[in-house]
C-alpha positions in Angstrom: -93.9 5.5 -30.3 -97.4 5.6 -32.2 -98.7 6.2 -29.1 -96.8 9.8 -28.4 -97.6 10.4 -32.0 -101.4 9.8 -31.2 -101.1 12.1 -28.1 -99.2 14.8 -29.8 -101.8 15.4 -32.4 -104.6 15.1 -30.3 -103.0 17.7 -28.4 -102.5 19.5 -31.5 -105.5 19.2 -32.9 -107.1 20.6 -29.1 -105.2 23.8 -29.6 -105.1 24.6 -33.7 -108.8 24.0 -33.8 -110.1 26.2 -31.4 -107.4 29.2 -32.6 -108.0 28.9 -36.3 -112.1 29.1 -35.1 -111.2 32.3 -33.0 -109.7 34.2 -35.8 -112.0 33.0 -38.6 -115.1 34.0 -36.0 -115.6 37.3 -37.1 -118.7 38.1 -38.8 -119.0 39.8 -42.2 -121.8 42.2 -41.3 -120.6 44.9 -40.0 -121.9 45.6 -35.4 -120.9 41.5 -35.2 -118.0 41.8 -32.7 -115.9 39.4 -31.4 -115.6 39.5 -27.1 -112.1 38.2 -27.1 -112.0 38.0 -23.4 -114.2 35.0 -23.5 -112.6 33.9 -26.3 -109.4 33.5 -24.3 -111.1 32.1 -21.0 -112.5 29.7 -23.1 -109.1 28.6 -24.6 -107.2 28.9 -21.0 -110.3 26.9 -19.7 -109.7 24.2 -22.3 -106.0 24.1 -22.0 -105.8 23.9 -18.0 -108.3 21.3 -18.2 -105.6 18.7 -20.4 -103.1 20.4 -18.5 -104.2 18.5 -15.0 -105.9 15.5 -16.9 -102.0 14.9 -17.8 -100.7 15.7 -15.0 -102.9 13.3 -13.0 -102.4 10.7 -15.5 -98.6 10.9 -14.6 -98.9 11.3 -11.0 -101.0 8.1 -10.8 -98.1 6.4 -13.3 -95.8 7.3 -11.0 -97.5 6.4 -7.7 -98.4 3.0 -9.5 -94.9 2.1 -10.2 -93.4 2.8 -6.9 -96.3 0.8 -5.2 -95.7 -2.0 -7.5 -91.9 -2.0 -7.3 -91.2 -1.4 -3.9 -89.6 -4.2 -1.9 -91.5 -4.9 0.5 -94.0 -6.0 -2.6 -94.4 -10.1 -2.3 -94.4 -10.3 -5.7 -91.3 -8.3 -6.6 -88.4 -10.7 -7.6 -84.6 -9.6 -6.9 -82.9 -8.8 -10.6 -79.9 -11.5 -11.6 -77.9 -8.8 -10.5 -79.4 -9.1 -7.3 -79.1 -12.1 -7.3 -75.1 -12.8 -8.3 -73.9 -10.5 -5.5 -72.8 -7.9 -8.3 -73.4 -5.0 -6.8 
């Protein structure tokens, strides 16, 4: 559970920073101009980038647990319920 919690606020904390730095960046002397195309490249950039680094995370959870659960594995050991003829 603390370990959601850490990834929620590090997501969090990868979006809210960047957005409250955006619309804080404007410059109190007047010709300083934001180019908010960039801006949002920037943020789409960022965004995508945790975006696959999750997704590859979870693909390689996923392709780890069917490798290590499949039965032809040597080490995989049938369940008591396997083993009592329940099923």
């Amino acid at each position: 559970m603390k370990g959601m919690l850490g990834l929620f606020l590090l997501l969090a904390v990868v979006v809210i920073v960047p957005v409250a730095e955006y619309a804080f960046a404007a410059g109190d002397e007047p010709g300083e101009y934001v180019d908010r195309r960039v801006l949002i490249w920037n943020l789409f950039f960022r965004m995508m980038t945790v975006a696959f680094t999750v997704g590859a995370v979870v693909s390689g959870t996923i392709i780890w647990l069917i490798l290590r659960f499949r039965e032809s594995n040597p080490k995989a050991k049938p369940t008591p319920y396997e083993k009592e003829g329940v099923w």
